[in-house]
TORDREN-166494 format. One line per field, with one value per residue (C-alpha): residue in one letter; chain; x, y, z. Coordinates in nm, 4 decimals, m for minus. Each point is the difference from the previous one (the first is absolute). Layout:
<votors>
aa <- a_...
ch <- A_...
x <- X_...
y <- Y_...
z <- Z_...
</votors>
This chain:
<votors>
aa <- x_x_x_x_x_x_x_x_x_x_x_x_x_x_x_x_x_x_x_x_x_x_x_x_x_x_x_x_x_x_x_x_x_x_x_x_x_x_x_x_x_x_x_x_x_x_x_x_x_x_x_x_x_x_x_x_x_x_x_x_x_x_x_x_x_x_x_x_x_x_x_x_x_x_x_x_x_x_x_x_x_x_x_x_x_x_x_x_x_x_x_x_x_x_x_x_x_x_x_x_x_x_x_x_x_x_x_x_x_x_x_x_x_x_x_x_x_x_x_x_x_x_x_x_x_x_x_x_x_x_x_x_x_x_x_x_x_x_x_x_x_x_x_x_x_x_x_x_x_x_x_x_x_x_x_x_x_x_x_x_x_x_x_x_x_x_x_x_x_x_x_x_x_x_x_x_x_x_x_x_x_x_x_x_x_x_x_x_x_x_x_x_x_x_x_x_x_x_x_x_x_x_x_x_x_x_x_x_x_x_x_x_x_x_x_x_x_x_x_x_x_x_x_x_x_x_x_x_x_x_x_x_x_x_x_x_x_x_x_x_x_x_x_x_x_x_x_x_x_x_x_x_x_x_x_x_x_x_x_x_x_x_x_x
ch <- A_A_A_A_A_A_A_A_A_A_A_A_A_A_A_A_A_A_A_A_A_A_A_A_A_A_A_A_A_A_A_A_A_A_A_A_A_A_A_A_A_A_A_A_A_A_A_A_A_A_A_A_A_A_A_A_A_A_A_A_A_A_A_A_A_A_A_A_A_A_A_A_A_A_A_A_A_A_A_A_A_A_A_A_A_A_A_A_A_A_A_A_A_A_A_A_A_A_A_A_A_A_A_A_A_A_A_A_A_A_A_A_A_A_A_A_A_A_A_A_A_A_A_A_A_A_A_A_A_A_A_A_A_A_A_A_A_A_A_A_A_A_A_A_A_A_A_A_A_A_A_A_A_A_A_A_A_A_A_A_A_A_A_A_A_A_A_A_A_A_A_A_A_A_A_A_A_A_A_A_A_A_A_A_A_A_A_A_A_A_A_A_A_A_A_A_A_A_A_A_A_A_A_A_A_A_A_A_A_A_A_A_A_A_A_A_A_A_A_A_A_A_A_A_A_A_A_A_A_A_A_A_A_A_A_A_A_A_A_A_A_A_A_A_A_A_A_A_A_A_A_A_A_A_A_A_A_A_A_A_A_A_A_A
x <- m2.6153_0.3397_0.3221_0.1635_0.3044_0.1944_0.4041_0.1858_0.2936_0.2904_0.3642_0.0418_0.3141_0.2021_m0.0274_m0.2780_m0.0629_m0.0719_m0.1626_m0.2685_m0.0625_m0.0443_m0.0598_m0.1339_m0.2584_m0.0945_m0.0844_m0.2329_m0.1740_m0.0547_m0.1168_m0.2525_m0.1321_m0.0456_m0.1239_m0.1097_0.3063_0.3047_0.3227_0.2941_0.3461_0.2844_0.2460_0.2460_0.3309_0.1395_0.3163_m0.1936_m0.2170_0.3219_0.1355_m0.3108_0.0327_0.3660_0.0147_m0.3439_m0.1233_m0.2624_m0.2089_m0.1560_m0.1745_0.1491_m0.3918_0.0623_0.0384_m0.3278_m0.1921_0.0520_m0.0748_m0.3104_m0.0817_0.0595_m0.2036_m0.2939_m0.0859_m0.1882_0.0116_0.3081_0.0927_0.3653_0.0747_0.4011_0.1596_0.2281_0.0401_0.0236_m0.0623_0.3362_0.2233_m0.1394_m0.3962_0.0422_0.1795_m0.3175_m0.2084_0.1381_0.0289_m0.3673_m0.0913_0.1238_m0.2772_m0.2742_m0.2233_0.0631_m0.2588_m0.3669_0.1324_0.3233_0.0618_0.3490_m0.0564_0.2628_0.3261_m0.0056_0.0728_m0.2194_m0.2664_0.0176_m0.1848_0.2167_0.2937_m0.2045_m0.1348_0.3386_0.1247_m0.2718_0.0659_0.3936_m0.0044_m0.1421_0.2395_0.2861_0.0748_m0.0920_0.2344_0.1885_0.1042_0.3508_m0.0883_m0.0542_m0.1520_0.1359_m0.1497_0.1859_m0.1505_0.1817_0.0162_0.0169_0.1105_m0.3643_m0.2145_m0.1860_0.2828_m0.2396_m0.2352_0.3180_0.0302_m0.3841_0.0337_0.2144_m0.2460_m0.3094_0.1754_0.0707_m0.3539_m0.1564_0.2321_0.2495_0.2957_0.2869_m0.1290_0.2402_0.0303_0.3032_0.0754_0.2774_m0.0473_m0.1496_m0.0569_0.0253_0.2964_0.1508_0.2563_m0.3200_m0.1310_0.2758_m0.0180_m0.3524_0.0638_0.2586_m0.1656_m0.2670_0.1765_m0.0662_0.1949_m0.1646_m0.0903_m0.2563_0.0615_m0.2931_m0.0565_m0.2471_m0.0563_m0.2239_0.2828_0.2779_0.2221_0.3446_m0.0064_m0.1406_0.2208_0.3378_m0.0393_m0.1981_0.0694_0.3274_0.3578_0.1694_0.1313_m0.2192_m0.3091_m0.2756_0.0350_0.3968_0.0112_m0.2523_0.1983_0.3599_m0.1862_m0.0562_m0.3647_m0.1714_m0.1587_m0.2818_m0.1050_m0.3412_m0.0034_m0.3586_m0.1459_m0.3141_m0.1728_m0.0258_m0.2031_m0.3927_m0.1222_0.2845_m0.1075_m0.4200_0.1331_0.1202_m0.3711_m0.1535_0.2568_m0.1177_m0.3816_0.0803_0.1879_m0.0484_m0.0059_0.3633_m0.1269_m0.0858_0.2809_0.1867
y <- m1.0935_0.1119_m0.1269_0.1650_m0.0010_0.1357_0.0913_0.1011_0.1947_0.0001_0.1529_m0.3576_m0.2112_m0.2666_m0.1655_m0.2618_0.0215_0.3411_0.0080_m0.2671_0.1900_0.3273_0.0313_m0.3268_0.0471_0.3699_m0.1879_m0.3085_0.2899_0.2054_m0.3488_m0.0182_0.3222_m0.1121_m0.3736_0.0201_0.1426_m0.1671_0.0576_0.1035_0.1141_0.2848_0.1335_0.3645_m0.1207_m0.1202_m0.1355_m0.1425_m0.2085_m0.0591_m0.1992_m0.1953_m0.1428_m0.0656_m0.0961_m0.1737_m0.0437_0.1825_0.2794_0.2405_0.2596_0.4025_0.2216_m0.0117_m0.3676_m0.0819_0.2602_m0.1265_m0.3274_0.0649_0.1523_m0.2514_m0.2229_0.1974_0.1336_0.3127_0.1043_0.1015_0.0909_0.0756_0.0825_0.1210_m0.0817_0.2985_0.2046_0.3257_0.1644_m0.0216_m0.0974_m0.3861_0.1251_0.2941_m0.3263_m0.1929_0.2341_0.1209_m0.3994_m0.0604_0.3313_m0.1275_m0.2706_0.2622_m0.1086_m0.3863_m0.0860_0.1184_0.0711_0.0540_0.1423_0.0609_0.0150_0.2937_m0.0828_m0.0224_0.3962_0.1657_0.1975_0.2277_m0.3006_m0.2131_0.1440_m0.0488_m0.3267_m0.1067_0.1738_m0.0924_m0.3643_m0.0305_0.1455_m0.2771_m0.2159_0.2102_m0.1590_0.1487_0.2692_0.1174_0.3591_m0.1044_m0.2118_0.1024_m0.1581_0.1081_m0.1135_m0.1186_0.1122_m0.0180_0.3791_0.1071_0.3253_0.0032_0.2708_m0.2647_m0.0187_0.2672_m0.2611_m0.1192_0.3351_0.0113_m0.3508_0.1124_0.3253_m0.1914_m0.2527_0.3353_0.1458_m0.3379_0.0149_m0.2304_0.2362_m0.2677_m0.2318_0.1989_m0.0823_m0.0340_m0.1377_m0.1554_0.1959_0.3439_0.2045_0.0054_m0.2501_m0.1580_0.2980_0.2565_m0.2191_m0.0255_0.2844_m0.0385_m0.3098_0.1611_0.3060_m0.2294_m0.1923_m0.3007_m0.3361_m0.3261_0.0949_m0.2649_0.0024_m0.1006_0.0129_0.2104_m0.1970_m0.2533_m0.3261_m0.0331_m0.0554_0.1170_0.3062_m0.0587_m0.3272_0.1654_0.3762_m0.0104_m0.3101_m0.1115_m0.0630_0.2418_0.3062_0.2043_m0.1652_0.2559_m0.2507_m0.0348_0.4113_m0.0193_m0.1911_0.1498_0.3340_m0.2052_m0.0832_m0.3347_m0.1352_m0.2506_m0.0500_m0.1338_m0.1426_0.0591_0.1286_0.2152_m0.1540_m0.2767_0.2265_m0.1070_0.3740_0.0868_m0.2760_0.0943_0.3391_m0.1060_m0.1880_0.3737_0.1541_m0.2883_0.0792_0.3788_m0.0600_0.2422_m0.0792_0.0504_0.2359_0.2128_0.0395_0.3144
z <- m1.9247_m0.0905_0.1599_0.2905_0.1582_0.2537_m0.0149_0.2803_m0.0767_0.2988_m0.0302_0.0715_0.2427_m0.0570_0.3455_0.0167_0.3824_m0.0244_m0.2896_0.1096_0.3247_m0.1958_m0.3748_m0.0290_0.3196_m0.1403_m0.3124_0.1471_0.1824_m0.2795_m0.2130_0.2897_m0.0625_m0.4131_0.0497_m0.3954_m0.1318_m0.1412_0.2304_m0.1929_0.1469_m0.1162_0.1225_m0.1131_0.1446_m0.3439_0.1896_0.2521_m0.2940_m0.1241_0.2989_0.0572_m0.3644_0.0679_0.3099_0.0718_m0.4004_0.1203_m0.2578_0.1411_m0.2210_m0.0820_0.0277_m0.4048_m0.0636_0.2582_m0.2084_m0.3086_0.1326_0.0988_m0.2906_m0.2183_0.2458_m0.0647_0.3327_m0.0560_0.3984_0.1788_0.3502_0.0868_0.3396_0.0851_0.3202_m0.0429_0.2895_m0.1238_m0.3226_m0.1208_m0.3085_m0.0023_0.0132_m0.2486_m0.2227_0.0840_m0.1163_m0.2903_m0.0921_0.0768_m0.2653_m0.2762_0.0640_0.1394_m0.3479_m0.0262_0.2819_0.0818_0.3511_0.1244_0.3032_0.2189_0.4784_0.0851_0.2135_0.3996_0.0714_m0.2672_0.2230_0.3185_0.1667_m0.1311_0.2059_0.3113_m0.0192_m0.0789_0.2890_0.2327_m0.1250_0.0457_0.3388_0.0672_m0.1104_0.2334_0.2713_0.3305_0.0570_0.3414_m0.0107_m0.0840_m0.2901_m0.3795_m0.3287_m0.3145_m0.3532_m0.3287_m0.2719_m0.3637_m0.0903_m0.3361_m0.1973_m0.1530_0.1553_0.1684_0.2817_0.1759_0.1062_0.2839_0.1566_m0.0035_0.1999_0.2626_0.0730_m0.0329_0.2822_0.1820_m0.0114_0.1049_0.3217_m0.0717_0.0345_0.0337_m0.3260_m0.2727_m0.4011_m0.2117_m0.3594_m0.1459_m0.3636_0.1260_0.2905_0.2744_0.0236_0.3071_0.0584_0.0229_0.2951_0.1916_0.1778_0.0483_0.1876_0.1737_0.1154_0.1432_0.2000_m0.1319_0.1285_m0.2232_m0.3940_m0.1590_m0.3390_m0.2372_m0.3767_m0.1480_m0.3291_m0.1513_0.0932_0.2088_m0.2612_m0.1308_0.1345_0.3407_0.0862_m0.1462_m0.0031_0.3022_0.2190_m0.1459_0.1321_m0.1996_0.1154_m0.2247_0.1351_0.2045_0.2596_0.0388_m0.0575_0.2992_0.2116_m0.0850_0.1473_0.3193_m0.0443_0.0849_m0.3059_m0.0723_m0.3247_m0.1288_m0.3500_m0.0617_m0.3337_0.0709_m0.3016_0.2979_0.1955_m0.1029_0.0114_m0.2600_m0.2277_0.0580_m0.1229_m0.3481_m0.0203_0.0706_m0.2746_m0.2443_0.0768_m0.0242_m0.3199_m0.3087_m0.3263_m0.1854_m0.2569_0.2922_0.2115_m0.0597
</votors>
């Protein structure tokens, strides 16, 4: 039989706690799934790969580089699964990386990011709000996600209605690239009467973004804008690739996984 392998592609972090707990778990579960495949790792963050070498003398594969790896390897069987978590600028990379490999192996296959389906959305809703803390009428949640100016951004938005419909009207989402931003939520929050704000990211690790632009010090932080406005503010530095049903979803995305050649 030919060789297989599997490569897990992630935006990727540069902060090893958070990396273990998140990236690194999604992929041991995902190497559960494919006991006879080869693991192999990638990330898309160039400047994160960057500091890992520098900093750590760590390499960590671009989606190219593992490819032609495992060509040269011989494996004739390939399953790449993203941990993306919307089809934005890094997956559309991904994919147009994996194409230009679509005829080098028999099989070659690529598990769509987190939000791709309608039942994506709620799963991933019905799964976070479980993750909210129990909420008193004047208490809110609001979600960091990383925004983009891709079209993708319309998978946030979607978030916060799909938290709506499933009757979680105080559980809001925000980015820090996109929309909505912290400004559009304030007067949510502020219409609603709300006292206490739990602030929580909404991305694969709690890295940069989520202990600086979320939970840091400065006065540009969600959480010191939060608290200038007179809110209490507790923070919970939690990636949701931690959450277990999050990571068995990238295992159904790798099983549901199409062939490169034919995805549009």
């Amino acid at each position: 039989m030919g060789k297989k392998a599997l490569l897990v592609i992630s935006f990727g972090t540069s902060y090893p706690e958070t990396r273990a707990k998140t990236i690194g778990a999604i992929e041991k579960v995902l190497q559960a799934a494919y006991p006879d495949h080869d693991f192999y790792r990638a990330f898309t963050a160039r400047m994160i790969i960057k500091k890992l070498k520098n900093r750590d003398g760590e390499v960590v594969d671009t989606p190219l580089e593992a490819l032609e790896r495992l060509k040269t390897a011989g494996y004739e069987e390939v399953v790449c699964q993203t941990t993306h978590v919307i089809n934005g600028y890094e997956y559309d990379l991904t994919l147009s990386e994996l194409r230009q490999y679509a005829h080098d192996f028999k099989t070659l296959t690529l598990g769509v990011p987190l939000l791709t389906t309608q039942e994506d959305f709620e799963a991933v809703a019905r799964i976070l709000a479980g993750d909210v803390p129990e909420l008193s009428v004047d208490e809110a949640c609001v979600f960091m996600g990383h925004g983009t100016d891709h079209h993708a951004n319309s998978a946030y938005p979607a978030m916060d209605y799909y938290f709506k419909h499933h009757g979680y009207p105080g559980v809001f989402m925000g980015t820090v690239e996109g929309f909505p931003e912290l400004s559009d939520i304030l007067p949510k929050l502020e219409a609603g009467g709300y006292k206490r704000v739990h602030l929580m990211p909404f991305m694969i690790v709690a890295g940069d973004h989520a202990q600086n632009d979320m939970a840091g010090d400065d006065e540009e932080s969600w959480k010191s804008q939060l608290m200038a406005q007179g809110y209490e503010v507790v923070c919970h530095l939690v990636g949701i690739g931690e959450n277990k049903a999050i990571q068995e979803m990238f295992v159904e995305h790798a099983r549901e996984a199409k062939d490169v050649k034919e995805i549009l």
